[in-house]
N, C-alpha and C positions, 0 to 999 in steps of 0.2 A: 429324324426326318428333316428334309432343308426345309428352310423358311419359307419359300417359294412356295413348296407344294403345302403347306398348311394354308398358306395364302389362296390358294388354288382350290384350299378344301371351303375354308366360308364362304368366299366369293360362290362358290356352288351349293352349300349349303343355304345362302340367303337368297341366291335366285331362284332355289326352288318354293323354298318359300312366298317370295312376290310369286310365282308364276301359279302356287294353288291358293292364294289371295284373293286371285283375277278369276280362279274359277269355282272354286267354294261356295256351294250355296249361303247366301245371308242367312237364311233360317238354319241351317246345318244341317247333320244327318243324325239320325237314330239307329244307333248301333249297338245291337244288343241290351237293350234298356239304359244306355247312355245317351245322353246329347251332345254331339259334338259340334263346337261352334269354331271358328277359327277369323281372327282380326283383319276384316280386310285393309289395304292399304291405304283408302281412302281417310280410315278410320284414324290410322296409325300415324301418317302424315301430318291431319291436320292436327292434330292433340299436341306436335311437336313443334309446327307454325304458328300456331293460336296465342296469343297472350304474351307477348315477348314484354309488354310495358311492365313496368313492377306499379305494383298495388299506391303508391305514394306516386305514380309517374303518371297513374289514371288519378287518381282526386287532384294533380295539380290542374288540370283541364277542369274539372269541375267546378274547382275554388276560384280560377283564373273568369267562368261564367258569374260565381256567384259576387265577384269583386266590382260588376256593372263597371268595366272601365268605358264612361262615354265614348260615345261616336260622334268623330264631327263632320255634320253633311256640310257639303256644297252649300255658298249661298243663293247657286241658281233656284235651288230644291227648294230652299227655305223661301224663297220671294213666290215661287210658282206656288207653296200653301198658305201664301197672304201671310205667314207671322214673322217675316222678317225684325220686327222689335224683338226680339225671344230667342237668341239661339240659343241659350242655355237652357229655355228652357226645352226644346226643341230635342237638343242632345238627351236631355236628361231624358224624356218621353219615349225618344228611339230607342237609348240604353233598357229601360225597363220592358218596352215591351218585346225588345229580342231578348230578355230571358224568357218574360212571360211563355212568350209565342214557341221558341226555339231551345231551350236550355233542359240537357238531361236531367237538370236536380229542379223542375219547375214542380209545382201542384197540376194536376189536370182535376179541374171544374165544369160542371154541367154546363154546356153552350159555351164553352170558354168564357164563362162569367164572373171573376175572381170575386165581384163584388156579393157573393154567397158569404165571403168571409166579414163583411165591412162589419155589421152592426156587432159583432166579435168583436173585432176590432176598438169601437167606439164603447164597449163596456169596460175592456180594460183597461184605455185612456180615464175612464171613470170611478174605478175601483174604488180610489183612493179618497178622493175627495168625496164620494158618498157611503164610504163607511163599508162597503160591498166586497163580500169573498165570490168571485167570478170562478166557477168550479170545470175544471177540465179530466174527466174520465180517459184513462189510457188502459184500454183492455189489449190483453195480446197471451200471447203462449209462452213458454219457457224461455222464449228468446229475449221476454224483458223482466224476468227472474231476480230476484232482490235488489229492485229497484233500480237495473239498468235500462238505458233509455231514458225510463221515466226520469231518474233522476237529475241527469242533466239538463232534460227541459225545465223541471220545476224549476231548478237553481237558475237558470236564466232570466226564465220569463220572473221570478221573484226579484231578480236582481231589478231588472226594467217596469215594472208595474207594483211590487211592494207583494208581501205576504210572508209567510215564514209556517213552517211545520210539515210534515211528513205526509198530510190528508188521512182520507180514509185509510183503515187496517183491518182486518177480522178478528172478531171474541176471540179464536183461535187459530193460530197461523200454522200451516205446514209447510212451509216452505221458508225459509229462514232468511233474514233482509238483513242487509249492509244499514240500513237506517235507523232501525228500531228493533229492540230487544222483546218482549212480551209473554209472558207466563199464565199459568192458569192454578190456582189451589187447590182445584180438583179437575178432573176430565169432565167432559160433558160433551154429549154429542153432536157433532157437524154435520153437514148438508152441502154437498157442492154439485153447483148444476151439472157440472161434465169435465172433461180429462183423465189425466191419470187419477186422481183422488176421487174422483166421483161417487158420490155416497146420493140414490136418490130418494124424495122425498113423494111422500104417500100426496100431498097438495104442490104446489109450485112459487111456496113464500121462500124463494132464495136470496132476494130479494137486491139491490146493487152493487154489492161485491160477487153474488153468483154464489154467494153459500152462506147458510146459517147455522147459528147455534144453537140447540135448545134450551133451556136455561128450566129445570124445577127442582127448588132449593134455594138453594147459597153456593155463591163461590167468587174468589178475588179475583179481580185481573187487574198482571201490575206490566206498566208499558214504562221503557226507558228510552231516548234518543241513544244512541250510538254518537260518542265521539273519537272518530275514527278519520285517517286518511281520505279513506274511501267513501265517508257519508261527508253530503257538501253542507257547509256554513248553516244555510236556512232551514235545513231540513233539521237540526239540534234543537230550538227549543220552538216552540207553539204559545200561543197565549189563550187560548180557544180548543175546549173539548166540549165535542157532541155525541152522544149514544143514540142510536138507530134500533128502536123496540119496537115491538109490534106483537098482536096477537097476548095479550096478556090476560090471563082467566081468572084474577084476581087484584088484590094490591100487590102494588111493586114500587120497592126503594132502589136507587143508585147510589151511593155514599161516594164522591168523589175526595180522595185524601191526598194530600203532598205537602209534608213539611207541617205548616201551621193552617193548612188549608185544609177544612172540614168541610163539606157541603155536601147534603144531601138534599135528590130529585124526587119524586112521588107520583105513582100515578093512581089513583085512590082506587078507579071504579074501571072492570073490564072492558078492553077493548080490540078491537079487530080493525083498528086502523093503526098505520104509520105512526110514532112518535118520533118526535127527534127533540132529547134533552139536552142541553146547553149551559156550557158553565165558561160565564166569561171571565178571568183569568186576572189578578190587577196588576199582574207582571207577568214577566215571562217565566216558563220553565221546561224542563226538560223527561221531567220523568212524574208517576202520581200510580194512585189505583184505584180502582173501582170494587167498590162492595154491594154485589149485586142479590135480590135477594125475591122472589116470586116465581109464576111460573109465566115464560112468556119467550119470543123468541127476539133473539137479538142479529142484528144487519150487521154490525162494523160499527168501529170508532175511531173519528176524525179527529185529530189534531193540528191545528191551523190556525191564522193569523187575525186578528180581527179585521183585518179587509188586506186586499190584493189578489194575486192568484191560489187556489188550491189544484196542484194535481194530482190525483191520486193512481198508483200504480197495482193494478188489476189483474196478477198472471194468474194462468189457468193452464199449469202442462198439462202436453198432449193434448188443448182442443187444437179444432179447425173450427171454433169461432160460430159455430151455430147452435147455441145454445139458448139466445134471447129468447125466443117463442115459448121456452119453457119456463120464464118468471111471469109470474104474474104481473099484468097490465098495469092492473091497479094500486100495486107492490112499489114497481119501478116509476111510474110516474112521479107519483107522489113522492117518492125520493128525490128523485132530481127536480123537482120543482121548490121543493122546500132546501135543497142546497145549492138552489142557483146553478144550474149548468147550463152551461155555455158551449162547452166542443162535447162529441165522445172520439175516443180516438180508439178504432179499431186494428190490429196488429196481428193477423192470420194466415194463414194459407201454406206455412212449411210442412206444418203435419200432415195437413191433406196430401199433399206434391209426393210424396211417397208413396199413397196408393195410388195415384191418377195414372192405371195405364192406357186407360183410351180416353179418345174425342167424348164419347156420350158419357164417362164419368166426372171431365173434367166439367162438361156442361151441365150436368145433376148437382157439381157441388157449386157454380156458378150460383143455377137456381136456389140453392138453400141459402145462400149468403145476400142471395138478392131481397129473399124475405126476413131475411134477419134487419135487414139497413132497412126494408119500407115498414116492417114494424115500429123501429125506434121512434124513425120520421112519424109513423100516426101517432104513437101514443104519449110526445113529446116531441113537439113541433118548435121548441124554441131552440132546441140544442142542433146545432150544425154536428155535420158526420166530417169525420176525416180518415180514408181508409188507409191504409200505411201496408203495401204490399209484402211480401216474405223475402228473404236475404236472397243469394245465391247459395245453392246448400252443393255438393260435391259426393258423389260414392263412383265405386271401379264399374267401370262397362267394359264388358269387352278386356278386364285387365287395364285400362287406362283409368287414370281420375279423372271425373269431368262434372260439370253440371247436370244434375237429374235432367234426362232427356224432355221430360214434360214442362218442367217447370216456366219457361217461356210463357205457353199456352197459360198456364195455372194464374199466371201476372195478369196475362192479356186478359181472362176473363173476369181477375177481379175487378180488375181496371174500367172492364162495362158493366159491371153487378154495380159498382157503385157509382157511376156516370149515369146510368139510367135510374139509378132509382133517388136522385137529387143530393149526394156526395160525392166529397172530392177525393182523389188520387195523388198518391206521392207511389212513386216506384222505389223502393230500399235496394231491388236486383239492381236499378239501370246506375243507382246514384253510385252504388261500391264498384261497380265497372260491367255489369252485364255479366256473362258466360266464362263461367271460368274463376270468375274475378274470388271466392272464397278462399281458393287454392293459395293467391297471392296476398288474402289478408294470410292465412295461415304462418304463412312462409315471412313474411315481416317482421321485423322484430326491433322492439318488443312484438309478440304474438301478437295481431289483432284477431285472430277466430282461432279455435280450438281444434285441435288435432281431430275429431269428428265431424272436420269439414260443413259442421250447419250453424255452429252457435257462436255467438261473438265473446272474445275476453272483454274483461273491464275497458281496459283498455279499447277495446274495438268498438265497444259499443257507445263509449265517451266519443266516437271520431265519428258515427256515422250520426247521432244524435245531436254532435256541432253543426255536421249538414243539414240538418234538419231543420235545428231551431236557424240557421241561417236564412234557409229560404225562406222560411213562415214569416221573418223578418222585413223580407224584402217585399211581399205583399202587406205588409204590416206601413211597412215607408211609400209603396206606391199607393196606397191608400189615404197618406199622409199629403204626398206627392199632390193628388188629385184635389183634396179638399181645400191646399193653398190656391189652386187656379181654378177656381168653381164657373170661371166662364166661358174657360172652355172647352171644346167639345175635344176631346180626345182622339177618340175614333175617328173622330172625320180627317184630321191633321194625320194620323196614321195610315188612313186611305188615301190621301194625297199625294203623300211620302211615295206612297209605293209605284 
């Protein structure tokens, strides 16, 4: 056959196709207990226009925001807001608040009030000189899985405010961490409020990690840091271990042992309240074990620094993050009050986005997330919320890969679950590039997300978690900003401006 008429033949083959594209119903037809769907063109076009930037060519826009290069106004502008003494400073106040106001990697704050963050702020300017471990909670779903995410915040904020160790851990871990190693000498059974592992409990002592263990007998548990690539500097040795007991129906010992370090905790007489036992450390170390011996249930064990930051990392595969209302009140308080918390950082909403096929489910699970953030807020009013929205996740529609159709909406309504209910928002979708953008960590390389298009590599998750701790940063310095020029009014120079 000539070339021509082969030529002749797709040219006709593909324009039959556009032309039953154009007339194919969206929903398809039912044939014969088939459904048949067919791509329309609209679909197929834009999937091939969309996204032409590469994944590194979208964060240099973001980093080029987070970089505040000032602006320099006019000095008509500047004399018309009376501070002509001050361009500098002037610049410096425009720069900060067009990220504030405008910049896709910003936090969004109830009333646009970043000062939600200050007295945070002001605690872990203080850490150090009063002796103080400032505790930051980071709950999330598999997406921050052996300590990614978390771990590059901790290492951060450790580096700039002082602390050292790996925080809270559970009696028993299922889920295996780049950080710490940890064993048991016997099995003994767990408790997790919800996800894949969910195992539930006849009462609701799950207590701040979201699961317990029940402890009647004996049994060792021996915890090592990990000196690895992959675990950072501060997270290796601790000076500071605390055991989290509670609920003990009798006497209960702790033998803590490492090396020449013998100590044992006691608690003589039953009790139904929160214990948290404490063994200050006269050096540093890396690894130890506990000989635990009664009946009684145990929370987690913290390793940490005798003051600076603690952050601990909290995953829970497979939730969508509404599980608070099932620990008890009185459980969780009391926990974070006796470890000093400061942020909780919640990390949700990818698992749900797969089943959210309509408006009234995404707004059902709005509502349950709504009450999960105004419970924390009642029953622990000093800890600030910070909600940290879901990645961009990717599966075939239609035969093309694209962003879960809902997911937009899914962001959007976290985004007012936690605005209305006195928490701040970070977007993780908008900061890695909005729609699509998964596709092109994928495709990067090194890999930043995993060929299952939802979950971030090491790697990936070290690059969105620099975004992170960046901008926290920058409210961290324009707070800093603020408290050198205490005389003047801010906003009113900004409303000038404008």
């Amino acid at each position: 056959m000539r070339c021509y008429k082969i030529l002749i033949f797709f040219v006709s083959v593909l324009s039959l196709l556009a032309l039953l594209s154009l007339v194919f119903p969206v929903d398809g037809y039912n044939v014969g207990g088939f459904h048949l769907r067919f791509v329309d063109m609209e679909t197929l076009l834009s999937s091939q226009d969309e996204d032409v930037e590469t994944a590194e060519e979208k964060l240099a826009k973001i980093e080029a925001e987070l970089r505040l290069q000032f602006v320099h106004d006019s000095l008509e502008r500047v004399y018309q807001a009376e501070i002509a003494d001050s361009m500098a400073y002037v610049d410096t106040l425009v720069s900060f608040r067009n990220f504030i106001d405008n910049s896709t990697a910003r936090i969004y704050f109830p009333d646009d009030d970043p000062s939600l963050f200050y007295d945070l702020f002001a605690r872990l300017d203080s850490c150090s000189s009063n002796n103080e471990v400032v505790r930051i909670l980071h709950y999330g779903d598999s997406q921050i899985e052996s300590d990614r995410i978390t771990g590059y915040i901790r290492e951060q904020l450790q580096n700039k405010f002082g602390g050292c160790g790996v925080g809270l851990v559970p009696a028993v871990q299922p889920i295996p961490s780049v950080s710490v190693s940890q064993r048991a000498s016997d099995s003994i059974p767990r408790y997790i409020a919800d996800g894949n592992f969910r195992q539930k409990l006849d009462n609701n002592h799950y207590g701040i990690l979201a699961q317990m263990a029940h402890l009647d007998g004996d049994v060792t548990l021996s915890f090592a840091t990990r000196n690895v690539k992959d675990n950072y500097p501060n997270a290796r040795s601790f000076s500071k271990v605390r055991l989290l007991v509670g609920n003990t129906y009798g006497p209960f010992s702790a033998n803590l042992t490492s090396g020449k370090i013998n100590v044992i905790k006691n608690i003589e007489e039953p009790t139904a309240e929160l214990r948290v036992l404490t063994w200050d450390l006269d050096t540093t170390m890396s690894k130890f074990s506990l000989r635990l011996s009664g009946d009684a249930e145990i929370y987690g064990v913290s390793m940490e620094g005798d003051y600076g930051v603690a952050v601990d990392n909290i995953p829970l595969r497979g939730s969508s993050g509404t599980f608070f209302t099932s620990i008890s009140r009185d459980l969780l308080s009391s926990a974070m009050q006796q470890l000093n918390v400061r942020l909780i950082i919640l990390e949700f909403g990818g698992n749900a986005t797969a089943y959210m096929a309509s408006d009234s489910l995404i707004m059902s699970y709005k509502n349950k997330i709504s009450k999960q953030i105004s419970y924390l807020k009642r029953i622990y009013p000093s800890a600030e919320i910070l909600f940290i929205g879901p990645a961009d996740m990717s599966k075939k529609v239609d035969g093309v890969l694209q962003t879960y159709p809902n997911l937009e909406s899914v962001v959007n309504c976290l985004k007012e679950a936690a605005l209305e209910n006195g928490a701040a928002f970070w977007s993780m979708y908008d900061v890695m590039g909005g729609k699509n953008s998964m596709i092109k960590w994928a495709e990067h390389q090194p890999a930043w997300a995993s060929k299952d298009y939802i979950h971030f590599t090491r790697q990936g998750a070290n690059r969105i978690a620099e975004l992170f701790v960046q901008t926290f940063m920058i409210y961290y310095d324009y707070y800093h900003f603020l408290k050198r020029h205490p005389q003047r009014n801010a906003d009113d120079i900004i409303m000038k401006l404008k």
